[in-house]
C-alpha positions in Angstrom: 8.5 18.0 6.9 5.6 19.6 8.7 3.3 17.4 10.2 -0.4 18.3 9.3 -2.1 20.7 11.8 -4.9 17.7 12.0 -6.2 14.7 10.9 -9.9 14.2 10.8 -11.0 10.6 12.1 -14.8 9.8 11.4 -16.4 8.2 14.4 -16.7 4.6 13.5 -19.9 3.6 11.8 -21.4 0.0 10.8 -19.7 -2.1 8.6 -22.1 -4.6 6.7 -20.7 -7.1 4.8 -22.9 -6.3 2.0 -23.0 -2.4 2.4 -19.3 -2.3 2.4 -18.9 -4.8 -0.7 -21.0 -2.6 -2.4 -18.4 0.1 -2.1 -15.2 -2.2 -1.1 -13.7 -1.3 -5.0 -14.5 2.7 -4.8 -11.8 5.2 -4.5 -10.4 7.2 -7.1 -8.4 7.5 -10.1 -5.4 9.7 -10.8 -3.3 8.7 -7.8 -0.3 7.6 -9.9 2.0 10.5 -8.3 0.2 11.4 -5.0 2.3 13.1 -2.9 0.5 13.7 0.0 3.4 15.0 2.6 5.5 17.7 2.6 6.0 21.6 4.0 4.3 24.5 2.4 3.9 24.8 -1.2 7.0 25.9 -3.2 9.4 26.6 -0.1 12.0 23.8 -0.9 13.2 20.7 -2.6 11.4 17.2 -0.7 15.0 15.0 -1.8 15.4 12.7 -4.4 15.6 10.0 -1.5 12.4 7.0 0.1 10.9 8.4 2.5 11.0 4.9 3.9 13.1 2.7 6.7 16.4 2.2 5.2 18.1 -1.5 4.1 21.0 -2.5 5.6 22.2 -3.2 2.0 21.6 -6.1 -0.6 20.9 -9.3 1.6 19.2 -8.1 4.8 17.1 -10.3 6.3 14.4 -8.6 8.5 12.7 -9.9 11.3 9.4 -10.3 11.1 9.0 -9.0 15.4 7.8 -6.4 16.7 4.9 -3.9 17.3 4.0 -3.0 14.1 4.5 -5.6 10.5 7.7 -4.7 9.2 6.7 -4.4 5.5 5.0 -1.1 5.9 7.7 0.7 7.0 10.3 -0.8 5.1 11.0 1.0 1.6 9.2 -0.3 -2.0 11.5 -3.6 -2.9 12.4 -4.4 -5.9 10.3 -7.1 -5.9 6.6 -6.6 -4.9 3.5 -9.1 -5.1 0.0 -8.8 -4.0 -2.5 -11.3 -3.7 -6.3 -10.9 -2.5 -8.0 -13.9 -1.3 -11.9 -14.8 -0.7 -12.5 -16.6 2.5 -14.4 -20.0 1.8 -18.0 -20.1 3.1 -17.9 -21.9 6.3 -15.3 -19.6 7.7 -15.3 -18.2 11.4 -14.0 -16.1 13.6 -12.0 -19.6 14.9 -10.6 -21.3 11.3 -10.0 -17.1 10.6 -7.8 -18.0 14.0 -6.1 -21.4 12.5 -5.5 -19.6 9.4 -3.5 -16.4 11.3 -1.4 -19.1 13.2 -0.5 -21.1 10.0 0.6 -17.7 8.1 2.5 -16.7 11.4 4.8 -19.5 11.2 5.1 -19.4 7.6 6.0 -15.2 8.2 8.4 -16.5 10.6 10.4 -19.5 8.4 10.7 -17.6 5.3 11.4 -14.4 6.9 14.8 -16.0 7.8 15.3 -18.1 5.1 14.0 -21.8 6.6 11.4 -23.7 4.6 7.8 -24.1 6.0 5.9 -26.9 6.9 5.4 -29.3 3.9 7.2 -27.1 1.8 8.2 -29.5 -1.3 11.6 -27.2 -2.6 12.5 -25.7 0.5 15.6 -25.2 -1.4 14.3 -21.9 -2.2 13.6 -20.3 1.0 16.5 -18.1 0.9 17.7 -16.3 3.9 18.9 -12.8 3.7 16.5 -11.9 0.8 14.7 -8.7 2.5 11.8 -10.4 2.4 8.6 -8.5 4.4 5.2 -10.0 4.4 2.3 -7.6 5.6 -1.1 -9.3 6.5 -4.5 -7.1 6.3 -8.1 -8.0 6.5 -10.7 -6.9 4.0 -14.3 -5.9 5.1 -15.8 -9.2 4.5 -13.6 -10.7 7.4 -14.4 -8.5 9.2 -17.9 -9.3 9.0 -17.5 -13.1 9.6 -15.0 -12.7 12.3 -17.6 -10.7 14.0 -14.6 -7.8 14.5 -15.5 -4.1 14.4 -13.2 -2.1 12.4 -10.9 0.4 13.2 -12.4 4.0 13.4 -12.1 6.0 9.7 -12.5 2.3 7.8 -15.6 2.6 6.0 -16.3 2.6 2.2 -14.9 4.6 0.0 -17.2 6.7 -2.0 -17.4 6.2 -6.0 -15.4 8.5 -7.7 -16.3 9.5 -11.4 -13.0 8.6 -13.1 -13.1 5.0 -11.7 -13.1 2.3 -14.4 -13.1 -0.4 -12.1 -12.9 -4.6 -12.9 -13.8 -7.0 -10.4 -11.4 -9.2 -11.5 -8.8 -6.7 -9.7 -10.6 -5.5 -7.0 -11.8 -6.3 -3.6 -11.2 -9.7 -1.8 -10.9 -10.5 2.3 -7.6 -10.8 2.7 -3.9 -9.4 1.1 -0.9 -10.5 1.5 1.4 -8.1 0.3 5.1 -9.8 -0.4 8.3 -7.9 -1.2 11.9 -8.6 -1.5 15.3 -8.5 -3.3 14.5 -11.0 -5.8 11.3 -12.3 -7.8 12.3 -16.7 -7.4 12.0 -15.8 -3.2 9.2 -13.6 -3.4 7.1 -15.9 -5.8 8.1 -18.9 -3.7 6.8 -17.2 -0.1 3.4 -16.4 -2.2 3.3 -20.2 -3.0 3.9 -21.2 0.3 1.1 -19.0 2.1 -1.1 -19.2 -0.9 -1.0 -23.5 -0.4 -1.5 -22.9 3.8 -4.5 -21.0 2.6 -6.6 -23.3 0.9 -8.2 -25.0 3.1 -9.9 -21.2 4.4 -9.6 -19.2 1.6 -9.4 -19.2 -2.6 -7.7 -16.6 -4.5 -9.3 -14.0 -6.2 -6.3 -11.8 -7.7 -2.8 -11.4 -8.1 -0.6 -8.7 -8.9 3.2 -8.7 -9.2 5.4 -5.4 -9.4 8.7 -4.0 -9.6 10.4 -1.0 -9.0 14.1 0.6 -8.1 14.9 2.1 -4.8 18.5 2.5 -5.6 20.6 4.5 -7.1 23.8 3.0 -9.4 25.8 3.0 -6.0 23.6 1.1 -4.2 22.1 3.6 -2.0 18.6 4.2 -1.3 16.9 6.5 -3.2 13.4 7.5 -4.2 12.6 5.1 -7.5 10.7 6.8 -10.4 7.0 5.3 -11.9 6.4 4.6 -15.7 5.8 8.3 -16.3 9.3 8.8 -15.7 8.3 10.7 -12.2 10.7 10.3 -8.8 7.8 9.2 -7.1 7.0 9.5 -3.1 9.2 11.7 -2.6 7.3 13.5 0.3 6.3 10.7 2.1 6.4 10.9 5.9 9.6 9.2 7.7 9.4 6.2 9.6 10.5 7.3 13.5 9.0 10.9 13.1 6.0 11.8 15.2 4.5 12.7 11.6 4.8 9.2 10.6 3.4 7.6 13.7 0.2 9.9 13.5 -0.4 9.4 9.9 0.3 6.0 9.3 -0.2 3.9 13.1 -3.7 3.1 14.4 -3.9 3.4 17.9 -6.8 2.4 19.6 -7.1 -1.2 20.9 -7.2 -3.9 19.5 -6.3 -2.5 16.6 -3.2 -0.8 17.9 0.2 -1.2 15.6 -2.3 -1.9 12.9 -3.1 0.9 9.6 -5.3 0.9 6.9 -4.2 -0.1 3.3 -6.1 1.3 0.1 -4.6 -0.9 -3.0 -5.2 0.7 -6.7 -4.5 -0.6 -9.8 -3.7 2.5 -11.8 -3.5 2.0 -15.4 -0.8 4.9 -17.4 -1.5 5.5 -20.9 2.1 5.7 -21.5 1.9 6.3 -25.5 0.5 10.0 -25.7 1.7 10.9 -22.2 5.1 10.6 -24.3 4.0 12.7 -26.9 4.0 15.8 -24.9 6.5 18.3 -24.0 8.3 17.9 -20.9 6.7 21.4 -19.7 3.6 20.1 -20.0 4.6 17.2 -18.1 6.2 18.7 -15.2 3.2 21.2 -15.4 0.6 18.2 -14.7 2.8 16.6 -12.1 3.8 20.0 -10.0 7.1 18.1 -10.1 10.4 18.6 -12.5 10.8 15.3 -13.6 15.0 15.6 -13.4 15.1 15.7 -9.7 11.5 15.8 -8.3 11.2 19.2 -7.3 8.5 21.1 -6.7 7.1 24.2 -9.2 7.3 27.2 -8.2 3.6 27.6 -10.0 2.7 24.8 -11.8 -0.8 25.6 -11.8 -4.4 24.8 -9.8 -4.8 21.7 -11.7 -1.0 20.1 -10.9 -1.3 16.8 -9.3 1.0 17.2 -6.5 -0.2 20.9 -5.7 -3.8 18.9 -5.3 -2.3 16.1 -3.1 -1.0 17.9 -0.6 -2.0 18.2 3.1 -2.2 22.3 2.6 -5.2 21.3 0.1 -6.9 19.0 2.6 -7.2 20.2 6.0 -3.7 19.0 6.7 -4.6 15.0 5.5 -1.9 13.0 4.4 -0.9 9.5 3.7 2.1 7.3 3.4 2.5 6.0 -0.5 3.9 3.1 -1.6 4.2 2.0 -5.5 5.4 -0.5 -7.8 5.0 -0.6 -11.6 3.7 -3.7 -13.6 3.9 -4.2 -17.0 1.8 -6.8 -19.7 0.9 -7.4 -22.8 -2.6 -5.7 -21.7 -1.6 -2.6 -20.4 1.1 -0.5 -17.9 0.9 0.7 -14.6 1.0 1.6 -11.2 0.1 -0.6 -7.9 -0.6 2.1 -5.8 -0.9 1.3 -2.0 -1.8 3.8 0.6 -1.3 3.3 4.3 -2.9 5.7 6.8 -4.8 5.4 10.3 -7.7 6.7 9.0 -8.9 5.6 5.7 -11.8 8.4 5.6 -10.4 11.0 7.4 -7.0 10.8 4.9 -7.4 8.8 2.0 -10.6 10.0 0.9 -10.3 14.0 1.3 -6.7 13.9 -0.8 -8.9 11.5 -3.7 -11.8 13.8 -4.1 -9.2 16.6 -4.2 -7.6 14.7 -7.4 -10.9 13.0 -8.8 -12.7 17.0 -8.7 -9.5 18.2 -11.2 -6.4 16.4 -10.9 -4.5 17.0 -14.3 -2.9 13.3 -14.9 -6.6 11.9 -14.9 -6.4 12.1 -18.2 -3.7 9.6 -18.4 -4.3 7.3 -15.6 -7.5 5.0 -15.3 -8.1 3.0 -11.9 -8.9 -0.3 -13.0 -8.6 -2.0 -9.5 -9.2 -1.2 -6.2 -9.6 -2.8 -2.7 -9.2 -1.6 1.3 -8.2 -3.6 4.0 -7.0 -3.2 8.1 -3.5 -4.1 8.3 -3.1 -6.5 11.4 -0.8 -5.4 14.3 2.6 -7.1 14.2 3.6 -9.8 16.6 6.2 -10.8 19.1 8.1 -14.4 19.2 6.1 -16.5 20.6 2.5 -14.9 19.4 0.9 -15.0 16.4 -0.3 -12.6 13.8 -4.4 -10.9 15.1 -4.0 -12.8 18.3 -4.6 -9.0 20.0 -7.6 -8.4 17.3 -9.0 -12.4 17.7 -8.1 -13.2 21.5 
């Protein structure tokens, strides 16, 4: 895939608690199959395939080392949760501190299977579950830890097809869980959910699923609620178009990325009732293997998305689909180094006259700075806490 010819960065710009709460749920709707890498239009097929690191099969367990949190590379598992969390009042820059060290040995436990400290059914903690756990920081942090934010992290305009509830949006941390299984991934949430309290309440909580494999067990690209092989253009981990659209790179935030979470509700019911032209006309996709139209028209979804439509901006994708008794759906998460240089062209793009906004609704929505990763020995935003 071509990498894009550039990628505007904003020069950094205050970051009020208040200003950017005011904001912190804005982005846009319509993002359900944003494809936002890729070569030209129409020259090829992107692969029915995750543009993601590959698993060394069922039962991997990776380590949670290195320079970068493994979880953002690492494909969509099967299993996904996120959780958003409200730090308590009294909260500093130093019990932010305490907090980061108590997660880093939880990361570090479950990640290989051992129970943490004052864990009650450490019977559970299973190893070789692919278990990742990526740690960001939301804007309000920020603010209380007295840390300025990366360059290209500022808030996110308003876009006119939000339909946004606080009840899913925001918060001041994430913790974003995946892994093989749903009894290991709801246990590690427990875990650092309980370390938690003592700095932080929760303020909502999100599980997904979705299926990276094919029937023999091989990665593949998994397919949303509309039926759609979706991400299929997303940037590969190792490529020099990964690094530059996904890695920050300035200290302290180096290792670190940016993460834009959208709850994305699908009206699934008359999205069914049309034909499958007029589906694969709205994506820009066929819907059998994920190709791209030849001409699918100015108003296709993934004709909008991509980086020829916005000054070469792209972002890596990740998604998982939830289901209730309420309503269907997509948690969208996008990871880039520049929130407003990346994220925010490629929405506009879709909220001006992307075709599937007339079955998707944004109903959630929250941005945070993904923390560096960490070493043995270190701890999780020792580089962006000292």
């Amino acid at each position: 895939m071509a990498g894009p010819d550039s990628t505007p960065t904003p020069d950094r710009q205050g970051l009020g608690r208040r200003r950017f709460l005011g904001y912190a749920g804005s982005a846009v709707a319509g993002a359900v199959a944003g494809t936002a890498g890729g070569a030209a239009w129409g020259t090829g097929r992107d692969g029915h395939r995750d543009g993601g690191a590959t698993r060394t099969g069922p039962g991997a367990e990776v380590s949670p080392y290195g320079v970068h949190q493994p979880g953002v590379a690492a494909p969509t598992p099967p299993v996904v949760e996120l959780v958003a969390l409200d730090l308590l009042p009294d909260v500093d820059r130093d019990a932010l501190g305490r907090l980061l060290r108590a997660w880093t040995g939880d990361v570090e436990a479950l990640a290989t299977g051992r129970a943490t400290p004052g864990d009650t059914e450490p019977w559970l903690a299973a190893a070789r579950a692919d278990l990742t756990i990526t740690v960001g920081l939301g804007p309000g942090t920020l603010t209380a830890a007295r840390v300025d934010p990366p360059r290209g992290f500022e808030p996110v305009p308003p876009m006119r097809h939000d339909r946004l509830e606080p009840r899913w949006s925001g918060g001041d941390l994430v913790l974003v869980v995946g892994g093989r299984e749903g009894t290991t991934v709801a246990h590690a949430v427990r875990q650092l959910v309980r370390d938690a309290r003592p700095f932080a309440r929760e303020r909502w909580r999100q599980a997904g699923f979705w299926n990276g494999v094919d029937p023999e067990g091989r990665p593949m690209t998994g397919r949303n609620l509309f039926g759609q092989i979706d991400g299929t253009a997303n940037p590969v981990p190792g490529t020099e178009a990964f690094d530059e659209t996904v890695w920050l790179r300035d200290p302290p935030w180096t290792g670190g990325s940016t993460l834009v979470v959208r709850r994305i509700a699908m009206d699934l019911d008359t999205w069914a009732e049309l034909t499958r032209d007029r589906q694969e006309r709205s994506l820009g996709r066929r819907l059998d293997d994920g190709a791209r139209l030849d001409d699918p028209g100015p108003h296709a979804h993934a004709r909008l998305a991509h980086p020829m439509e916005n000054a070469g901006a792209r972002i890596l994708r990740r998604g998982a689909s939830y289901a209730s008794a309420e309503e269907c759906g997509l948690l969208f998460c996008s990871f880039q180094a520049s929130l407003a240089g990346q994220f925010v062209p490629i929405q506009r793009s879709l909220d001006r006259a992307d075709a599937l906004n007339t079955w998707t609704t944004a109903t959630g929505s929250a941005v945070f700075v993904v923390l560096p990763g960490f070493e043995r020995g270190d701890w999780l935003g020792s580089t962006v806490l000292g």
